[in-house]
C-alpha positions as CSV (number, residue, x, y, z in Angstrom):
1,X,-17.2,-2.3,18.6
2,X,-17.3,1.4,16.9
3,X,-15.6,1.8,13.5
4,X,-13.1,4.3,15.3
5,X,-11.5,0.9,17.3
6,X,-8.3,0.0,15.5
7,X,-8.0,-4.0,15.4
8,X,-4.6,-4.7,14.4
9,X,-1.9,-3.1,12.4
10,X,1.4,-3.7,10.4
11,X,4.4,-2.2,8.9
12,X,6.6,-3.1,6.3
13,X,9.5,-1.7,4.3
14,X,8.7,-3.3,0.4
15,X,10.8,-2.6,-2.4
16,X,8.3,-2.1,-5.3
17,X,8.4,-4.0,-8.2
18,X,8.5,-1.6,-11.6
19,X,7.4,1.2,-8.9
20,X,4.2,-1.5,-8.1
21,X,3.4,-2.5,-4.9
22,X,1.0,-5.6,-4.9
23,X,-1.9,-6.3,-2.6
24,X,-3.9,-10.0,-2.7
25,X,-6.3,-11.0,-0.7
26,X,-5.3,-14.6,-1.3
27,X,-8.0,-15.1,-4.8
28,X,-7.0,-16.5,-7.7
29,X,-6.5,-14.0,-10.4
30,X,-9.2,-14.6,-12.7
31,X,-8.0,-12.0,-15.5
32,X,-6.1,-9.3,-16.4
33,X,-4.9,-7.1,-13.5
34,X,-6.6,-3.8,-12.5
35,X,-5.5,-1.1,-14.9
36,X,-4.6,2.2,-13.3
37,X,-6.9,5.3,-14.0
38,X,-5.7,8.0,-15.8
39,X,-4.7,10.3,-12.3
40,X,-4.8,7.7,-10.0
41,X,-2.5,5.5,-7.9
42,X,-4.3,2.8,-7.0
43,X,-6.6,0.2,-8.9
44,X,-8.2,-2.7,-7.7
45,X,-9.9,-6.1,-9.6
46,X,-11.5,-8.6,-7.1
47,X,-8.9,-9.7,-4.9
48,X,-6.1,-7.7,-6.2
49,X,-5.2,-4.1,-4.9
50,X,-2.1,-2.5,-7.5
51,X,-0.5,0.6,-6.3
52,X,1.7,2.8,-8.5
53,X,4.6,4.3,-6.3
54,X,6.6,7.3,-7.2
55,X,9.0,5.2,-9.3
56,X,11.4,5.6,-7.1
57,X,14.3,1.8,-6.3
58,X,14.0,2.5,-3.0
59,X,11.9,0.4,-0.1
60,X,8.9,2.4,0.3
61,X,6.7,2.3,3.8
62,X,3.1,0.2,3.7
63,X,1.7,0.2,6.8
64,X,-1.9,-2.0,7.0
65,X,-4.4,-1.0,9.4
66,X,-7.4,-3.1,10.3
67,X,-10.7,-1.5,11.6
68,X,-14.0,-2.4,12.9
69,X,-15.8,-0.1,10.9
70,X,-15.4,2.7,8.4
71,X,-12.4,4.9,10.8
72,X,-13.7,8.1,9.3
73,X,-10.0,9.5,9.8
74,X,-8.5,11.7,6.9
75,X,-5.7,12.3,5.3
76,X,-5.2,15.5,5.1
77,X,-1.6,15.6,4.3
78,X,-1.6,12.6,1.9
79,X,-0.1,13.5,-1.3
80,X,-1.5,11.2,-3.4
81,X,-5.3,11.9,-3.5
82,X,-7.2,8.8,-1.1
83,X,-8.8,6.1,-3.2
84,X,-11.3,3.8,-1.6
85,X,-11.8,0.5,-2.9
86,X,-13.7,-3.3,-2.6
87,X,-11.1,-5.9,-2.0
88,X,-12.3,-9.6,-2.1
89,X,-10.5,-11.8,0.8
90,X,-11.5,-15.2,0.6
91,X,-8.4,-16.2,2.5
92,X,-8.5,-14.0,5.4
93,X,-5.3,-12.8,4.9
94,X,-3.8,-9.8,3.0
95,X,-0.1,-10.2,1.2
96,X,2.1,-7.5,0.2
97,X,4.3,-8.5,-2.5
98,X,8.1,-7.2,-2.5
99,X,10.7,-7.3,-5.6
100,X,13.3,-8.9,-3.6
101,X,11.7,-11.7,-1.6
102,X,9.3,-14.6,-3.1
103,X,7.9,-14.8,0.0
104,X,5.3,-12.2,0.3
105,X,4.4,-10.6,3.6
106,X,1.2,-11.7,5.4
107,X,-1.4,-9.9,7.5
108,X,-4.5,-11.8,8.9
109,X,-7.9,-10.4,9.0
110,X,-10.6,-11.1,11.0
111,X,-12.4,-13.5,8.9
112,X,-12.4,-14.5,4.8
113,X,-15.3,-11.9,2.8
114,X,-15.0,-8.3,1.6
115,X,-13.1,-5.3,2.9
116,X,-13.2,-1.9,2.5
117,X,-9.4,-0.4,1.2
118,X,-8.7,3.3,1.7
119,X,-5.1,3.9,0.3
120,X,-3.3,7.2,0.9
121,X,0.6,7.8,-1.0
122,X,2.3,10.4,1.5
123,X,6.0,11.0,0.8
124,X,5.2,10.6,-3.6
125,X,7.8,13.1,-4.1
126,X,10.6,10.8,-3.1
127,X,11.6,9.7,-6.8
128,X,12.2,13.4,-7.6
129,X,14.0,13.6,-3.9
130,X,16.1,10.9,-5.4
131,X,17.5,11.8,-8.8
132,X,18.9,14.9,-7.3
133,X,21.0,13.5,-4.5
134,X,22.2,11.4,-7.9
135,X,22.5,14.5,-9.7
136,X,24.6,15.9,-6.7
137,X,27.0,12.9,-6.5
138,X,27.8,10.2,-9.1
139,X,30.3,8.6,-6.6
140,X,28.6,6.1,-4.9
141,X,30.7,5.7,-2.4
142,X,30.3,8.8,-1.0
143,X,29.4,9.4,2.3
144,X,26.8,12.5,1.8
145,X,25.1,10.4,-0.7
146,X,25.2,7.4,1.4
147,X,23.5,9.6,3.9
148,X,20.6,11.4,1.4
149,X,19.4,7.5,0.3
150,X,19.4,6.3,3.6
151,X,17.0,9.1,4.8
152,X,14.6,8.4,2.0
153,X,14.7,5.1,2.4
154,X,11.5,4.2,3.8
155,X,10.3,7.7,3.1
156,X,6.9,7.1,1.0
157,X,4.6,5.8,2.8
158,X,1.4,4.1,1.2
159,X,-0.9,3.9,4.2
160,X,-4.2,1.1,3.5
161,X,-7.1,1.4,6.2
162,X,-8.8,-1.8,6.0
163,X,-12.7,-2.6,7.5
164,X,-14.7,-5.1,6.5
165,X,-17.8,-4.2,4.1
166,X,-21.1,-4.2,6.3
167,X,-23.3,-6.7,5.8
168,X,-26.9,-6.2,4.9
169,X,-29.7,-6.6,6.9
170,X,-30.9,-10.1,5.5
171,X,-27.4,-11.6,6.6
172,X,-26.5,-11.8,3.0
């Protein structure tokens, strides 16, 4: 298989938790959590991939997709500058944390080892999108309003390419 051959993919709608979206790869956390850099969105500690939404309450888009190989595919229209990172999986399977639910989502891999993660934010402006339709209305009930959040909903999209980290020669 080529690295452009897509394996599997999934989408969710996760509400963030304080405008974090959690990715583990099934490890147990064997410290403090990745700190985020200065300008980015994304950190990453072992198995443990943190990504800083726009701030926004509402359910944001991550959609998960698993390659053979590096799928060197840009993101050209990605707001949030991509960020690659090495994601431990000894489970095999990827969860996506959510605010609301205890039960996290799951995605299976291939096989338990290391991954590749190339996260992209599109949509970051969202937050902003939001305090003005609450700026417009401060009825609730409203029907305009009703409308703006329900087309944001889902608007941000944080999209994670996922291959698996080549292994040397030696087999190692």
């Amino acid at each position: 298989m080529t690295g452009n051959t897509l394996l599997a993919f999934g989408d969710w709608w996760v509400r963030p938790w304080y405008a974090q979206l959690q990715i583990n790869g099934g490890g147990s956390p064997s410290g403090p959590p990745p700190v985020r850099p200065p300008l980015g969105a994304t950190a990453c500690r072992e198995s443990t991939l943190v990504i800083h939404t726009s701030g926004c309450d509402l359910p944001v888009h991550v959609r998960v997709e698993v390659w053979a190989g590096d799928p060197l595919t840009g993101d050209a229209h990605a707001d949030a500058d991509p960020a690659t990172h090495t994601l431990h999986v000894p489970s095999g399977r990827l969860s996506v944390s959510d605010s609301e639910d205890a039960a996290a989502r799951g995605f299976d891999l291939p096989s338990a080892g290391h991954y590749r993660v190339r996260v992209a934010g599109h949509h970051t402006d969202t937050r902003r999108l939001y305090d003005e339709a609450v700026r417009r209305s401060t009825d609730w009930d409203d029907p305009v309003f009703q409308s703006e959040v329900a087309l944001l909903t889902g608007r941000e999209l944080w999209l994670l390419r996922v291959w698996p980290v080549p292994r040397p020669p030696d087999g190692r």
